[in-house]
C-alpha positions as CSV (number, residue, x, y, z in Angstrom):
1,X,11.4,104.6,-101.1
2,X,13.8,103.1,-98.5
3,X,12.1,105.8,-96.0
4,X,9.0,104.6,-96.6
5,X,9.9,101.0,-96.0
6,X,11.8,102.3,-93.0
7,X,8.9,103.8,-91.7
8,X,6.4,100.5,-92.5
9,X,8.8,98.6,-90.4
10,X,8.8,101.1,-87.8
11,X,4.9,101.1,-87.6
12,X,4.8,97.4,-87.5
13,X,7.3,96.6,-85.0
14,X,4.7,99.5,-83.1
15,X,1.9,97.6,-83.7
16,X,3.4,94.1,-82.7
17,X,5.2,96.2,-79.8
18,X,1.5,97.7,-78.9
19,X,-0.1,93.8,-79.3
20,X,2.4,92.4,-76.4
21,X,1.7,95.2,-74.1
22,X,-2.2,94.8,-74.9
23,X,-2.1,91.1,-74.1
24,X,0.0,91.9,-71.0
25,X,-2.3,94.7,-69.6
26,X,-5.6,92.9,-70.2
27,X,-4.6,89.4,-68.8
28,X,-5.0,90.7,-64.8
29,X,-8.3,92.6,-66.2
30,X,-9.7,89.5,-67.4
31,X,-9.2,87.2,-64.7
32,X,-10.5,89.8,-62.5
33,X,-13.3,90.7,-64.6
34,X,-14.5,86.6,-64.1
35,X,-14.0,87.0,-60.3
36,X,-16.4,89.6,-60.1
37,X,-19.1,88.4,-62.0
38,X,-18.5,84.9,-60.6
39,X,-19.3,86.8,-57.1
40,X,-22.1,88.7,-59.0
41,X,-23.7,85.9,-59.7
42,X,-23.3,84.1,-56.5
43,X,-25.3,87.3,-55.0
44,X,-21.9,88.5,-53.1
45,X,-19.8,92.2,-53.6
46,X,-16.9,90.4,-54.9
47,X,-13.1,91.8,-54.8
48,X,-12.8,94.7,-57.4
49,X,-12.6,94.5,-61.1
50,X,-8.7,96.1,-60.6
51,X,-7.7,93.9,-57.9
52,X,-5.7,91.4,-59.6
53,X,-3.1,94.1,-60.8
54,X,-2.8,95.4,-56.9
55,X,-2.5,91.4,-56.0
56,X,0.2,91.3,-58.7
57,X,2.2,94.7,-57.3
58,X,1.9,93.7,-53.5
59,X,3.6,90.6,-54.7
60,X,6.2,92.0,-56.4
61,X,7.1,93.9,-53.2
62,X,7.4,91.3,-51.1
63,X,10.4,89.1,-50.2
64,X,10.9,85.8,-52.0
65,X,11.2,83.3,-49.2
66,X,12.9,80.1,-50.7
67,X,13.4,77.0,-49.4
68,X,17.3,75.8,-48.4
69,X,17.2,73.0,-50.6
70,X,15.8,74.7,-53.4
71,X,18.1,74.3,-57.1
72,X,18.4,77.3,-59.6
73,X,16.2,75.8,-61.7
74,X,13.3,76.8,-58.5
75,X,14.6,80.2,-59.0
76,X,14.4,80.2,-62.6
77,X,11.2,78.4,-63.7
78,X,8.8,81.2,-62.8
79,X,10.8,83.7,-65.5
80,X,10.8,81.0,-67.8
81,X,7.3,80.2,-67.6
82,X,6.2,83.8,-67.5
83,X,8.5,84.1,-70.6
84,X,6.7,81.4,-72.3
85,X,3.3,82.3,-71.7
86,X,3.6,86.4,-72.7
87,X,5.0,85.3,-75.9
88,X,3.1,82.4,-76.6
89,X,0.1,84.5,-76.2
90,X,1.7,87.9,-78.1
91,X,1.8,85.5,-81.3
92,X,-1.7,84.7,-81.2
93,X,-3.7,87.6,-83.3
94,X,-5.7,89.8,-81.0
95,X,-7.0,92.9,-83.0
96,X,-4.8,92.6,-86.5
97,X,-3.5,89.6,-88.1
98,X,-0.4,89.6,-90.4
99,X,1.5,91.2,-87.8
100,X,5.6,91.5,-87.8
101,X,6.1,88.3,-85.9
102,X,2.8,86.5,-87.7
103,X,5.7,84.2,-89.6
104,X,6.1,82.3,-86.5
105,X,2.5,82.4,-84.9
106,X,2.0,78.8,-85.9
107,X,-0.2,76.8,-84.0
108,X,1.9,73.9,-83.6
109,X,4.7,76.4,-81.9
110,X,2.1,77.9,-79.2
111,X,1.3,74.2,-78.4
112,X,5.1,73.8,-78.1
113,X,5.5,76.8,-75.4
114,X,2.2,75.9,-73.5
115,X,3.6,72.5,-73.2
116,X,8.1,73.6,-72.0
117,X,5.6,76.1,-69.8
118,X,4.3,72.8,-68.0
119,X,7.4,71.0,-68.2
120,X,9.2,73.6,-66.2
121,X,6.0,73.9,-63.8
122,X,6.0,70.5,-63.0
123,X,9.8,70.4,-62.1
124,X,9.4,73.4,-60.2
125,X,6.6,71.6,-58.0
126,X,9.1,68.9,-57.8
127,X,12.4,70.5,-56.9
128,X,12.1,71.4,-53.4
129,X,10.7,67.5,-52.6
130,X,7.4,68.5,-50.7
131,X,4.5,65.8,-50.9
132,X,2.3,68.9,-52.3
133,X,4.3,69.5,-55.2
134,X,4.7,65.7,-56.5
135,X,1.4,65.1,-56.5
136,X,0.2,68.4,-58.4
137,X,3.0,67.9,-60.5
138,X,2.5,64.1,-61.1
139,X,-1.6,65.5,-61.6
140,X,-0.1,68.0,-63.7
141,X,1.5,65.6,-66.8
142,X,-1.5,63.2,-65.9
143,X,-4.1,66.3,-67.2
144,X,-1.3,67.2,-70.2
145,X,-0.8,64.2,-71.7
146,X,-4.7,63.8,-73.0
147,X,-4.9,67.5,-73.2
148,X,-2.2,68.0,-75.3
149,X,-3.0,64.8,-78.1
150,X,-7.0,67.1,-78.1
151,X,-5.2,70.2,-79.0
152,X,-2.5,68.8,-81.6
153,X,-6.0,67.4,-83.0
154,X,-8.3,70.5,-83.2
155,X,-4.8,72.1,-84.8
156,X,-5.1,69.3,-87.6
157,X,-8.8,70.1,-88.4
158,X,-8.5,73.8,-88.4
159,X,-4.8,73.1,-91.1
160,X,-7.1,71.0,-93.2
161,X,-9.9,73.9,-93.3
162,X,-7.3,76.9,-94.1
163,X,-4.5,74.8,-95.5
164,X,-2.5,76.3,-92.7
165,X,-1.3,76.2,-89.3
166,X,-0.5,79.6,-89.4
167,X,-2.8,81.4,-87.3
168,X,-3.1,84.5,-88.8
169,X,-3.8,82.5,-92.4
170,X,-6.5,80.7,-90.3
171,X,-8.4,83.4,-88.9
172,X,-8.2,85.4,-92.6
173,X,-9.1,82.4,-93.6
174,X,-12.3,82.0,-92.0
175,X,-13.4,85.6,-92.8
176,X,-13.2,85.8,-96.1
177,X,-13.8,81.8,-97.2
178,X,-17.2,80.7,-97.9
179,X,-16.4,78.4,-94.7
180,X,-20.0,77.5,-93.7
181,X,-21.2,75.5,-90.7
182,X,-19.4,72.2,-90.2
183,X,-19.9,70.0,-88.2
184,X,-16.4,69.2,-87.8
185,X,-15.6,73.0,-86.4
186,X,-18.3,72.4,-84.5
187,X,-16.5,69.5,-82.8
188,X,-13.3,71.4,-82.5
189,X,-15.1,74.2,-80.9
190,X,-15.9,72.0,-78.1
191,X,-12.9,70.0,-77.7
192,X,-10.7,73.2,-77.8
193,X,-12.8,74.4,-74.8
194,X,-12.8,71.2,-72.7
195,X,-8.9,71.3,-73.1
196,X,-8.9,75.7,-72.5
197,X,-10.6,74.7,-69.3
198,X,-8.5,71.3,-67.8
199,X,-5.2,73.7,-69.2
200,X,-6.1,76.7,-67.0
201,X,-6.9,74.8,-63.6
202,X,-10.7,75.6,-64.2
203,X,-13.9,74.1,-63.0
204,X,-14.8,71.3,-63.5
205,X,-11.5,70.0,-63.7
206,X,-9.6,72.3,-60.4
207,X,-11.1,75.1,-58.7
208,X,-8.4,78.1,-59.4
209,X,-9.9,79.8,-55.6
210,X,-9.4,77.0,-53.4
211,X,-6.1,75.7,-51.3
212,X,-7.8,72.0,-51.0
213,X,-5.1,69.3,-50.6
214,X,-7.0,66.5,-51.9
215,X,-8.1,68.3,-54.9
216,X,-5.5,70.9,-56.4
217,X,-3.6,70.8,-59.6
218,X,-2.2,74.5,-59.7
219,X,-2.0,75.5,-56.6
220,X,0.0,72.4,-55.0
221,X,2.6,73.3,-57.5
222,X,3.0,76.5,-57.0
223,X,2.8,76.1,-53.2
224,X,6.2,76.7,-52.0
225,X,6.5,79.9,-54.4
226,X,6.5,83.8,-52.5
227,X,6.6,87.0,-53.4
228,X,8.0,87.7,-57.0
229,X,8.5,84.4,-57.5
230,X,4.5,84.1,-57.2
231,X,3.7,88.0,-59.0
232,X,5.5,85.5,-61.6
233,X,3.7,82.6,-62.0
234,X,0.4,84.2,-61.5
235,X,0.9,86.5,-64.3
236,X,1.8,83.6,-66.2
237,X,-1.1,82.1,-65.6
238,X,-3.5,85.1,-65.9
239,X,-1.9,85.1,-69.6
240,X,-2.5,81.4,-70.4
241,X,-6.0,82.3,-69.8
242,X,-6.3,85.0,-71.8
243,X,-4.3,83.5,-74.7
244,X,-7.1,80.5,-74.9
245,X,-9.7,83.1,-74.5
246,X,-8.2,84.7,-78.0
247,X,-7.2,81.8,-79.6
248,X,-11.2,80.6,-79.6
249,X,-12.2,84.2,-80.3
250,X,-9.0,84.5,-83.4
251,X,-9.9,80.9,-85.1
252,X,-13.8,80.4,-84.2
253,X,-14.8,84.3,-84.4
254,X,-12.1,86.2,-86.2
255,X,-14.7,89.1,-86.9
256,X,-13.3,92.8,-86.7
257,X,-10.1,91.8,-87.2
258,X,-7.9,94.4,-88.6
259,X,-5.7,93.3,-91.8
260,X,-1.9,93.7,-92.2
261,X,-0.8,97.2,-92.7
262,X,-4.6,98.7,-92.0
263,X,-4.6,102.4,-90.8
264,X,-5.0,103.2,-87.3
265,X,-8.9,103.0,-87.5
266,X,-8.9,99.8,-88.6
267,X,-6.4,98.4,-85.4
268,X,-8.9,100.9,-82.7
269,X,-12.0,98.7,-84.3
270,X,-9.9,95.5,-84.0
271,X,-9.3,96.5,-80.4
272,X,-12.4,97.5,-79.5
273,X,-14.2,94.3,-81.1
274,X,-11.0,91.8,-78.9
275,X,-11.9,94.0,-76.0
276,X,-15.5,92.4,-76.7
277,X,-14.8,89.2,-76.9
278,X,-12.6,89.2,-74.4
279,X,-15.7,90.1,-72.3
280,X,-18.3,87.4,-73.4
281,X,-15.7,85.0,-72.8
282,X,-15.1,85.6,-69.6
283,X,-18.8,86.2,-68.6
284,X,-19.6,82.6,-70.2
285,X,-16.7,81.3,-68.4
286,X,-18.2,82.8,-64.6
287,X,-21.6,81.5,-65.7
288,X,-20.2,78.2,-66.6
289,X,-17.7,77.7,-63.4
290,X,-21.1,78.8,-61.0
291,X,-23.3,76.7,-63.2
292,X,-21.0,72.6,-62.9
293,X,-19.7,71.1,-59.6
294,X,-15.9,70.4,-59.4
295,X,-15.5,66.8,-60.6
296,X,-13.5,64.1,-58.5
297,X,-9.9,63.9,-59.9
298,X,-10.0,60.2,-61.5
299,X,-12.6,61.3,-63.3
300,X,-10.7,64.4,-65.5
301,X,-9.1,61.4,-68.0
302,X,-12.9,60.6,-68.6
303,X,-13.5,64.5,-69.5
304,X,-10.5,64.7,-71.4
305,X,-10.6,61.4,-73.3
306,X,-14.0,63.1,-74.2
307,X,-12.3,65.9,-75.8
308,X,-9.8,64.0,-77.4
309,X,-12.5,61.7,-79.1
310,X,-14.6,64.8,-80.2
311,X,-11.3,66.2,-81.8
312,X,-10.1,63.3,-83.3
313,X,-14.1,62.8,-85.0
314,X,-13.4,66.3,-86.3
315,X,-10.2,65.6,-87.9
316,X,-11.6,62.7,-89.4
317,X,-15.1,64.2,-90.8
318,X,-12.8,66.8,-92.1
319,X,-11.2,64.4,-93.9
320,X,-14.0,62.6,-95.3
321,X,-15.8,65.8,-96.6
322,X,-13.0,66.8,-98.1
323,X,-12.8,63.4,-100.2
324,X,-16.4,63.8,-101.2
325,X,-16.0,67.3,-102.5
């Protein structure tokens, strides 16, 4: 008996072991996977699908230039924020739920890493004292401190639904609960978005392929940054996207899921099916970015107070259904 359980630890420690490496693998796909059609669309050849992983290596190769006044805390903030982001988006279930470290995939603690991620960010783009780097950091907190009220928000309605803020209870939650159509999830859906795209430096809030100085968020931050230092960050940020890509796809459309302690042909399904999602995301996300202008930057509180509002309506419809039931 205590070989079994031996080898049922073993096998999940695998399976959480294979879910971080999954999650790091397909971030670069992803990102590059949007690129492409984003240039397919726009009737151009478009870097290749693999290029973000060679971007990522060429970088890694290179010599970090950093600046003379630079503190350790320049040096360090791309590890940390790398750090933050892989694990933030290792707890969020991609193709099983119940996984080893499921105990501590709470949504409230992703929100918690997503937001020390920006904190260090925006220090970063401050340390070294350039004009570039206060104002994308000083954009930055501007963008996180209405983002971050929507999210915390949309976290409440989904807790009042499953009774949890556990993410793997809330995506088992909504496959097997006679959940229905709400119009409250409904409301989340959208807010959740709104906030995936202002979080990730997307259109219509910053446009993640341009170097314009009256306009970036990202990029003005993350300015002074070179070689690893950069390979760093970037990854980081290739996983912040996936992670909201899956955290829609794990609480909105939990289908194909794998269950704790399923067999192997349960976890190939799961993948195959995240591997899916993963791909309708990102194609809505190209058709999306091609489809909306880049809004001014005074106007982002006005998109993000929208999101807010939608996901404070949702909390409180939830509420008030729940008292009429």
């Amino acid at each position: 008996a205590a070989g079994a359980g031996d080898m049922a630890v073993i096998s999940d420690l695998l399976v959480q072991f294979g879910q971080m490496l999954v999650v790091l693998g397909l971030a670069p796909l992803l990102t590059g996977f949007v690129r492409k059609v984003k240039a397919r669309l726009l009737r151009r050849q478009g870097p290749p699908l693999l290029q973000p992983y060679r971007d990522l290596i060429r970088l890694l190769r290179k010599e970090a230039v950093v600046a003379e006044n630079a503190s350790w805390l320049f040096r360090a903030a791309p590890y940390l924020i790398f750090a933050a982001c892989w694990v933030a988006a290792a707890l969020v279930p991609t193709f099983a739920t119940g996984l080893l470290f499921s105990w501590s995939a709470d949504l409230i603690v992703i929100v918690a890493l997503l937001g020390s991620a920006r904190f260090f960010l925006a220090l970063a783009g401050m340390d070294i004292g350039t004009a570039f780097g206060g104002i994308g950091a000083s954009r930055e907190v501007m963008i996180a401190s209405l983002a971050e009220p929507a999210m915390i928000m949309v976290v409440f309605t989904l807790a009042l639904i499953a009774g949890s803020t556990q993410l793997s209870t809330v995506a088992e939650h909504m496959i097997h609960a006679e959940v229905g159509l709400r119009v409250s999830l409904g409301l989340a859906l959208i807010a959740l978005i709104m906030v995936a795209l202002a979080e990730n430096a997307r259109i219509p809030v910053d446009n993640p392929a341009t170097h314009l100085e009256l306009t970036m968020v990202h990029e003005a931050m993350v300015l002074e940054y070179s070689g690893r230092h950069l390979a760093v960050i970037e990854a980081a940020a290739m996983l912040k996207l996936l992670l909201y890509v899956s955290l829609i796809a794990s609480m909105f459309l939990p289908w194909g899921i794998a269950a704790a302690g399923a067999g192997p042909q349960a976890y190939a399904l799961g993948l195959a099916t995240y591997a899916a999602k993963l791909g309708i995301g990102g194609l809505l996300l190209a058709v999306f970015e091609i489809s909306i202008a880049k809004m001014r930057v005074f106007r982002v509180p006005g998109f993000l107070g929208a999101a807010l509002m939608l996901a404070l309506l949702a909390t409180l419809l939830m509420f008030m259904t729940r008292s009429f039931e």
